[in-house]
BANU-736329 format. One record per residue (C-alpha): x, y, z; residue number from 1. Coordinates in nm, 4 decimals. Layout:
BEGIN
X	Y	Z	NUM;
...
***
This chain:
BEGIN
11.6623	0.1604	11.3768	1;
12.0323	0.2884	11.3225	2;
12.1017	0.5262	11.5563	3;
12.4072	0.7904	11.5212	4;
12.5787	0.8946	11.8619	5;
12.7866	1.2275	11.8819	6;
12.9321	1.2665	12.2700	7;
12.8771	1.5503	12.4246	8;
13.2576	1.7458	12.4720	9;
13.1513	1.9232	12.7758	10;
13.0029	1.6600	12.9448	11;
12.9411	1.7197	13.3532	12;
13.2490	1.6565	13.5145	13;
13.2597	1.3262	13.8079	14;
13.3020	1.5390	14.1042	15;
13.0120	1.7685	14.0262	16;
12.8144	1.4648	13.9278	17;
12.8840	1.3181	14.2323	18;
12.7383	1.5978	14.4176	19;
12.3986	1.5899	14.1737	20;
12.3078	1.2371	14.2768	21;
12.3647	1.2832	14.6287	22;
12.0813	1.5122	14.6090	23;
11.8996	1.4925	14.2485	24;
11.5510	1.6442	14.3973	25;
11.3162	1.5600	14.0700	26;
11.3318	1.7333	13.7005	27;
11.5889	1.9490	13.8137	28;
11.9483	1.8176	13.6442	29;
11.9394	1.6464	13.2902	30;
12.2522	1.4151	13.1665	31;
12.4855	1.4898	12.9284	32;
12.3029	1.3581	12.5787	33;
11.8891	1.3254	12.4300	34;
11.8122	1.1372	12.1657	35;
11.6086	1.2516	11.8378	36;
11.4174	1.0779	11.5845	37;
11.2067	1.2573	11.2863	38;
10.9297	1.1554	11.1237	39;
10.7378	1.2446	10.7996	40;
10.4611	1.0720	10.5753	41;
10.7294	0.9884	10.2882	42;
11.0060	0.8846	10.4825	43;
10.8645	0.7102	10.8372	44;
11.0780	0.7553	11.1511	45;
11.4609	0.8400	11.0518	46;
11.7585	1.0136	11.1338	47;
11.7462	0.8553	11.5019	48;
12.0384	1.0763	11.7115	49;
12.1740	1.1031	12.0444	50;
12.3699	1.3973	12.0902	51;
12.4385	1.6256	12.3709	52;
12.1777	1.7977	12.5550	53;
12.0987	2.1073	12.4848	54;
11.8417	2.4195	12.3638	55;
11.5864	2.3048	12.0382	56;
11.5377	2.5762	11.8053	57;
11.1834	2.6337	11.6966	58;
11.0201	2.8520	11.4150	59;
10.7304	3.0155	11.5542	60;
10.4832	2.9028	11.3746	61;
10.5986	2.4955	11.5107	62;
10.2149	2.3208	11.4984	63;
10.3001	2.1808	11.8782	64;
10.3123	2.5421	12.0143	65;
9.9567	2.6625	11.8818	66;
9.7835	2.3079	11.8648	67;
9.9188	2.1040	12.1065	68;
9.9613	1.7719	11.9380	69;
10.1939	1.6330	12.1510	70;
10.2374	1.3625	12.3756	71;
10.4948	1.1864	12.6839	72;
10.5747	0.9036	12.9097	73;
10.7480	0.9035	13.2317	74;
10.9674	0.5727	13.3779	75;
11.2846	0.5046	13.5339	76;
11.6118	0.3276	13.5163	77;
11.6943	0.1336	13.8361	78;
12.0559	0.0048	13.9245	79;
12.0919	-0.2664	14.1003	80;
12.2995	-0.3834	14.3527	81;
12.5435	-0.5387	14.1226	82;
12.5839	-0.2389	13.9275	83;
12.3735	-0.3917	13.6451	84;
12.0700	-0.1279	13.5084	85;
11.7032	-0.1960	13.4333	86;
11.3623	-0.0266	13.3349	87;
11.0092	-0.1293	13.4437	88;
10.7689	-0.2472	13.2501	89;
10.9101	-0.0122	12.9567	90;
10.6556	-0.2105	12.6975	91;
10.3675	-0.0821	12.8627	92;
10.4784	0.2809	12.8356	93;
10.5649	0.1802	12.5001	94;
10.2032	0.0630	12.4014	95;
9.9959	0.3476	12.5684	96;
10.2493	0.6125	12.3778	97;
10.0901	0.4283	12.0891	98;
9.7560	0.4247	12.2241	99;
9.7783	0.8802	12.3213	100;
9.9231	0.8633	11.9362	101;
9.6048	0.7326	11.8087	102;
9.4268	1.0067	12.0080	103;
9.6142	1.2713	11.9143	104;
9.6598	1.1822	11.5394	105;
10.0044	1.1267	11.5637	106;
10.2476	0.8880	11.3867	107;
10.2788	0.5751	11.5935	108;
10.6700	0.4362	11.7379	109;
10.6505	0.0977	11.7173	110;
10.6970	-0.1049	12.0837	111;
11.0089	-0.2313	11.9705	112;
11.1669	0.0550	11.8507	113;
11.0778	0.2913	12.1217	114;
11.1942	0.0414	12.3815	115;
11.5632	0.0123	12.2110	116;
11.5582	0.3766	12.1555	117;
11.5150	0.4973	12.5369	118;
11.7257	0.1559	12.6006	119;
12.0162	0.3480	12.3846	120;
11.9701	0.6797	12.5416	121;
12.0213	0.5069	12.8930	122;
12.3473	0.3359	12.7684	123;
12.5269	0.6311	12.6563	124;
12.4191	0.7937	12.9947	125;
12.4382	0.5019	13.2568	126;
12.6751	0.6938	13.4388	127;
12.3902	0.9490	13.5407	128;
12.1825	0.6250	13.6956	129;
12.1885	0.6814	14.0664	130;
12.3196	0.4262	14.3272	131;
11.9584	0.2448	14.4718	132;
12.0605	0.3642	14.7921	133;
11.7593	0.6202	14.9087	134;
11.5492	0.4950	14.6170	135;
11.6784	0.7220	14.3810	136;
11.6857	0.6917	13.9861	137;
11.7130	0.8125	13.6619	138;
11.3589	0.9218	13.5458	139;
11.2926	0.9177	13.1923	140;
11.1244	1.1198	12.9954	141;
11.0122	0.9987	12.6275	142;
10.8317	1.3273	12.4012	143;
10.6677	1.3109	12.0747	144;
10.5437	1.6321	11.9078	145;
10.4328	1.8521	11.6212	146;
10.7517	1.9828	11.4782	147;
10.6164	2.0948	11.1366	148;
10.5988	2.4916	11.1142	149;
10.2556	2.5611	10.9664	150;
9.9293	2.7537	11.1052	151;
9.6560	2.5669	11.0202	152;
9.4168	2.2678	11.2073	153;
9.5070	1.9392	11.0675	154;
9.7746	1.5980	11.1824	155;
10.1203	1.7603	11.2021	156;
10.3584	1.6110	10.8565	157;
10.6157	1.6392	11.0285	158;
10.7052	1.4889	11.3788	159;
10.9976	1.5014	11.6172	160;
11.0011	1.1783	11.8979	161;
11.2769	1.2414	12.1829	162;
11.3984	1.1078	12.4933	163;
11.5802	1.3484	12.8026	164;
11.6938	1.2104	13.1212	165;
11.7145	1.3280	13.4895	166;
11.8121	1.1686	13.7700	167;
11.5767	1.1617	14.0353	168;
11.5083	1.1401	14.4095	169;
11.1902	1.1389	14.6357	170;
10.9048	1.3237	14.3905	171;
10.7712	1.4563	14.7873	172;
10.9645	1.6927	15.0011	173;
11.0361	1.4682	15.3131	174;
10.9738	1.1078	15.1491	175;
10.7055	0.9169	15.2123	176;
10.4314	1.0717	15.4164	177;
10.0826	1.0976	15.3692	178;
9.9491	1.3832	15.0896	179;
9.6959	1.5941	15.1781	180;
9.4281	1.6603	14.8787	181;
9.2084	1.9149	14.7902	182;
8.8771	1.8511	14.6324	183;
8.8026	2.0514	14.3332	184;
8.4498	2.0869	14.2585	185;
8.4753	2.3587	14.0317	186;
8.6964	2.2223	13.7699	187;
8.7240	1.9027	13.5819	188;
8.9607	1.7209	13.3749	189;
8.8275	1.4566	13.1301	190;
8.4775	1.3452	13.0208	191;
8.3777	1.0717	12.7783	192;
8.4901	1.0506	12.4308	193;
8.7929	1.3455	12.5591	194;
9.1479	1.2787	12.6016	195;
9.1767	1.1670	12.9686	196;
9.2904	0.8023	12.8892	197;
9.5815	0.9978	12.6697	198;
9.9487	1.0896	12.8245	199;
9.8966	1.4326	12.7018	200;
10.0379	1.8272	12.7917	201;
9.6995	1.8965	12.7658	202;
9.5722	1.6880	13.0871	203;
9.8296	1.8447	13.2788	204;
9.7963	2.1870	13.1961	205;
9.4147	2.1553	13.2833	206;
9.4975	2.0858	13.6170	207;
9.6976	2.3201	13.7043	208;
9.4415	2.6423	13.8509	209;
9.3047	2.3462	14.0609	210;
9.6293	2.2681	14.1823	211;
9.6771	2.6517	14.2922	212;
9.4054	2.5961	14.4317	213;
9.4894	2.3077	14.6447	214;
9.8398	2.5071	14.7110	215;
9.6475	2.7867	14.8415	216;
9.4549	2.5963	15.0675	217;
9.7446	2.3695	15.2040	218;
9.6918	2.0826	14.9929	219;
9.9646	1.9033	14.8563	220;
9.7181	1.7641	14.5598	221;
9.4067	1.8188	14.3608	222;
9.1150	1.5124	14.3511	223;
8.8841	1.5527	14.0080	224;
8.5597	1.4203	14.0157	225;
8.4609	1.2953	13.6714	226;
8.2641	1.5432	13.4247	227;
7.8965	1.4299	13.3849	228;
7.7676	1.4032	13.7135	229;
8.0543	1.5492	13.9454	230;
7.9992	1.2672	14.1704	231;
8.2278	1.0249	14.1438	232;
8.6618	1.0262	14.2114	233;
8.8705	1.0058	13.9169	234;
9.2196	1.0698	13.9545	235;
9.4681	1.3334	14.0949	236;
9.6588	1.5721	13.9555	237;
9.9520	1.3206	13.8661	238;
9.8454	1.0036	14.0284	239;
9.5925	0.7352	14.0448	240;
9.4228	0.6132	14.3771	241;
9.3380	0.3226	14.6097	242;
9.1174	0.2556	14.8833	243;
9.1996	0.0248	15.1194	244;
8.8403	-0.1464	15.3360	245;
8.7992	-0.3403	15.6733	246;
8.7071	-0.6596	15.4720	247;
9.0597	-0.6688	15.2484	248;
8.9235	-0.5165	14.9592	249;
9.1356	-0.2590	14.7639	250;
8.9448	-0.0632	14.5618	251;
9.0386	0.1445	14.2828	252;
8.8177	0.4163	14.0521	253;
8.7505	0.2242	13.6965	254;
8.9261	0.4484	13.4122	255;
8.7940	0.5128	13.0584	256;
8.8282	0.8873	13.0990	257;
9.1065	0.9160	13.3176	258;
9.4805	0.7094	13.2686	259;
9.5891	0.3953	13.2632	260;
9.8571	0.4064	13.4933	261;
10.1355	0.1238	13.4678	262;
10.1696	0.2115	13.8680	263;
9.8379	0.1916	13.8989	264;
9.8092	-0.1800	13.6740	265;
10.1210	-0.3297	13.8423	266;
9.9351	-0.2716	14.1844	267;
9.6311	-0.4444	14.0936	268;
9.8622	-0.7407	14.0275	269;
10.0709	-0.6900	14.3146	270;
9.7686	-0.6439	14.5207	271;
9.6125	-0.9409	14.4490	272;
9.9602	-1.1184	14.4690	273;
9.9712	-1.0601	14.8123	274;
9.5818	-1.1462	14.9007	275;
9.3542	-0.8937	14.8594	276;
9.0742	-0.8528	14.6763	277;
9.1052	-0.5723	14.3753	278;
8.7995	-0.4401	14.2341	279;
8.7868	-0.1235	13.9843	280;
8.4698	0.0997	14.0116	281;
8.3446	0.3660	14.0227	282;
8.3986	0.5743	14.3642	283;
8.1267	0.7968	14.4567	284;
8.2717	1.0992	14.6509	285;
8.0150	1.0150	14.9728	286;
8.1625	0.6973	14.9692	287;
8.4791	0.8192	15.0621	288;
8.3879	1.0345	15.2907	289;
8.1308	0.8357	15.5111	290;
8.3955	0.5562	15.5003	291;
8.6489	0.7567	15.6451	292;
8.4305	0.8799	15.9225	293;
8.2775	0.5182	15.9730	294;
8.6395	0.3489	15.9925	295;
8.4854	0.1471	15.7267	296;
8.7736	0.3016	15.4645	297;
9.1277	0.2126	15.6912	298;
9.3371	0.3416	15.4345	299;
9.3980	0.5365	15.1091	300;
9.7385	0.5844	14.8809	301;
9.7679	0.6993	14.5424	302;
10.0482	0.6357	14.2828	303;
10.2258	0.7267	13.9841	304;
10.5304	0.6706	13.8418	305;
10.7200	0.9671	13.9918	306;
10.5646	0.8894	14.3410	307;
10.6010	0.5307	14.3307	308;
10.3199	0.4641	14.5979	309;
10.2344	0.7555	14.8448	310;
9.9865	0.7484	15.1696	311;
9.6950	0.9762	15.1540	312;
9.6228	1.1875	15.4362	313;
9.3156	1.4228	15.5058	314;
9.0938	1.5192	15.2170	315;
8.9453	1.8788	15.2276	316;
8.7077	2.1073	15.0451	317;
8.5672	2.4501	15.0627	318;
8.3238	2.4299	15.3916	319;
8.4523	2.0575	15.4763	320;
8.7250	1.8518	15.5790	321;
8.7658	1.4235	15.6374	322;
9.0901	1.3606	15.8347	323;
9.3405	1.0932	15.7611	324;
9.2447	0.7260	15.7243	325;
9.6019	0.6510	15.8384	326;
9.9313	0.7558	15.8913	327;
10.0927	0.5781	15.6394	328;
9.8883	0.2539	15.6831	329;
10.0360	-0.0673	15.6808	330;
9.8704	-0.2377	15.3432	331;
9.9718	0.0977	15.1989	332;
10.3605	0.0153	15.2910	333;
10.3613	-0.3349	15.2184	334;
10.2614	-0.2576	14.8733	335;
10.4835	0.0222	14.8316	336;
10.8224	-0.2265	14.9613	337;
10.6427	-0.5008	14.7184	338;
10.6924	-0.2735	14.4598	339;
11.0147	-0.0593	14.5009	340;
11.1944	-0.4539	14.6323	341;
11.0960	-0.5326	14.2637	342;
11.2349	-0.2635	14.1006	343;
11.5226	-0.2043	14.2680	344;
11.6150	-0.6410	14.2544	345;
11.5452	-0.6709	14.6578	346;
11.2897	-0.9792	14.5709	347;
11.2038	-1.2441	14.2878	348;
11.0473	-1.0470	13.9749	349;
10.7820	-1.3168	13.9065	350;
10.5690	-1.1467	13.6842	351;
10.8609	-1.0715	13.4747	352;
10.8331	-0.6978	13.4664	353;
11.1458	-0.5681	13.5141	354;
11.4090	-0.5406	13.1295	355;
11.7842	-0.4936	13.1666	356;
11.9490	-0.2029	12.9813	357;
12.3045	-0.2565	13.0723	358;
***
């Protein structure tokens, strides 16, 4: 796909860039460009663009903003040591974009062409890709919507696709500690045959009065239980979790209605890598509890893209509270430095995940 570059003429200056990735915090700066690509029925994807960031102007009646057809990735550029940049895994975000396309009834972006795209958006902007030094990065954020002004309930004609970038540092306040969650047994987020297994606004937004609700009652995060029986753990509000046994097991809630994490898939490999025993289930709520209290359960992390991999600490509810498992257990750190060493080119990539940009 031919893609047409206009630099930005006000582009941030070194010195105040400088200052920006010594202390990114997350979502909160954006580099100097984004690139565009349109789509309609007659023509396919075209006009590809990267340009400078900036303001989108939207007619009111834009289908995303009443119907919510829309859909987004997250990953991250790494530089390495030698100055040389890469993504993880950006395929996989790649094929479940095409997978939350299907469920939305949007156009799909061929794996190919979305890689090179955010690939091309990174290369005009490498300068905005952090040094590895505290773990930081440039977080990427790939968007597909409903651009075609109409009111009416049908599959958007016309589509936008874009790519923004921020640089990013530690998605927690005070790095790696353990999270404390709130269990929501009021609301819930996906049930079968819903859009759950989709990277979808929608998801997100549902979350969000449970989340106040975990804010309010000093919770960092929100646990769903799934839909049908409200029995069993699903996900959190932005992040899929483990369980780490006595025996070496590391168990992990099955999805279907909730996402497929690439986090969450690398781990299983990683995990397993590194002897233990993975199995995906289904986690009945008791389970966790009683395991906690027995010392059966030793340890429990969750992870996500943002949050790499991050310890879990007490779990609490209205009338009821299980204290930490650990504080920040020791399977739970070994997989996080397995992980992070890979990404950032500390140790051997042997499962071939990692794909230079520049």
């Amino acid at each position: 796909m031919d893609i047409r570059t206009t630099l930005s003429t006000t582009a941030v200056d070194d010195a105040r860039l400088a200052e920006i990735l010594a202390n990114p915090g997350f979502g909160q700066h954006f580099s100097d460009h984004m690139l565009t690509v349109e789509w309609t029925p007659e023509t396919g994807w075209h006009d590809a663009r990267i340009e400078p960031y900036g303001p989108l102007t939207l007619d009111p009646a834009t289908a995303v903003l009443h119907y919510a057809q829309e859909t987004f990735e997250g990953m991250k550029a790494y530089r390495h040591e030698d100055g040389s940049i890469w993504s993880f895994r950006p395929e996989e975000n790649a094929a479940r974009m095409v997978r939350s396309s299907h469920r939305l009834a949007l156009p799909v972006l061929e794996v190919p062409d979305f890689v090179d795209l955010v690939d091309e958006l990174v290369r005009v902007d490498q300068r905005w890709v952090p040094d590895p030094a505290g773990e930081k990065s440039l977080y990427l954020r790939p968007f597909m919507f409903a651009s075609e002004a109409f009111l009416g309930v049908r599959p958007a004609q016309h589509v936008t696709f874009m790519v923004i970038a921020s640089p990013a540092g530690a998605y927690f306040k005070g790095g790696v500690r353990p999270v404390t969650l709130w269990l929501t047994e009021e609301y819930t987020r996906a049930g079968r045959g819903g859009m759950g297994a989709a990277k979808t606004g929608g998801n997100y937004a549902s979350s969000l009065v449970a989340q106040q609700q975990a804010t309010a009652n000093g919770c960092d995060q929100v646990v769903f239980l799934d839909a049908q029986e409200g029995r069993y753990v699903e996900e959190l509000g932005g992040m899929n979790l483990y369980f780490v046994y006595g025996d070496g097991r590391i168990v992990t809630p099955e999805t279907g209605t909730i996402l497929e994490g690439i986090t969450r898939a690398s781990i299983i490999e990683l995990a397993g890598k590194l002897g233990f025993r993975v199995e995906e289930r289904r986690v009945d709520i008791d389970e966790w509890r009683e395991g906690v209290t027995s010392g059966e359960i030793k340890e429990i992390f969750a992870c996500g893209t943002a949050a790499v991999v991050t310890p879990v600490g007490s779990l609490k509810w209205d009338g009821g509270e299980v204290p930490a498992a650990a504080e920040a257990g020791e399977v739970t750190m070994a997989v996080r430095k397995a992980l992070v060493d890979v990404q950032y080119g500390r140790a051997d990539d042997s499962f071939g995940w990692m794909h230079r940009i520049v």
